[in-house]
C-alpha positions in Angstrom: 141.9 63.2 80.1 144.0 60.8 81.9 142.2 57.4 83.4 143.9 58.2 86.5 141.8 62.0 86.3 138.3 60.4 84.9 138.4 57.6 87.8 138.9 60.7 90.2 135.9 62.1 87.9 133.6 59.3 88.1 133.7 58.0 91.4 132.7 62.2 92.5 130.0 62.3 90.1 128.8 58.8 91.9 129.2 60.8 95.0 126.8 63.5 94.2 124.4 60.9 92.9 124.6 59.3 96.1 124.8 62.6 97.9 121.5 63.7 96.2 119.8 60.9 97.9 118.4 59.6 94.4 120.2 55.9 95.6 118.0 55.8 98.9 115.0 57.0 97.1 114.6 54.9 94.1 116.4 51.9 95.9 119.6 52.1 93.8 117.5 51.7 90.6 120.2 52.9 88.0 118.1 52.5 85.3 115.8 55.2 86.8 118.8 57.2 88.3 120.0 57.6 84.8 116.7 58.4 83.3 116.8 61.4 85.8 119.5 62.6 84.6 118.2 62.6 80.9 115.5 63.7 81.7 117.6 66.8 83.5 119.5 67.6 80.3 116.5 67.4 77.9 115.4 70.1 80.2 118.3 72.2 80.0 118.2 71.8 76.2 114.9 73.4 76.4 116.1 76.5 77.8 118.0 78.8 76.1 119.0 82.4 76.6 118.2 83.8 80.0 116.2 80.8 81.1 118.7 78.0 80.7 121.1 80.5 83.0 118.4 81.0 85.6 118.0 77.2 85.3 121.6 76.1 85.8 122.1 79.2 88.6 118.4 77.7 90.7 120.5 74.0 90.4 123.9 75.6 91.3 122.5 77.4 94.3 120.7 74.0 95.4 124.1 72.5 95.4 126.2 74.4 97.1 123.4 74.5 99.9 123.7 71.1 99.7 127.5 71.0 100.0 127.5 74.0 103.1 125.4 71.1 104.7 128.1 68.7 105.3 130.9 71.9 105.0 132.3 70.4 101.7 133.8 72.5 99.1 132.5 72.8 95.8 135.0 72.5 92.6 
């Protein structure tokens, strides 16, 4: 990947950190912001089969309610 691509990359990944609310919440706490997210993906490495799909679809559906919200696209 190009830097030029993973800047792009980052700064929307921020975005939907920030767009989550987790930086009002936790009062920009990183440290907790990226617990989280580990804590997310220990979860989805739980799953497997027909759960860790009906996971990532319940967290995909979220989303994109999220983004019709504020009439942004999803990628």
């Amino acid at each position: 990947m190009k830097r030029r691509e993973r800047t792009r990359q980052l700064i929307e990944l921020g975005g939907l950190v920030t767009k989550a609310g987790l930086v009002e919440l936790i009062d920009d706490d990183r440290a907790a912001i990226l617990g989280i997210l580990i804590e997310a993906a220990a979860k989805l490495r739980a799953t497997d089969g027909a759960d860790h799909e009906q996971l990532v679809a319940i967290w995909r559906r979220r989303g994109r309610r999220a983004f019709g919200e504020d009439n942004v696209g999803s990628r």
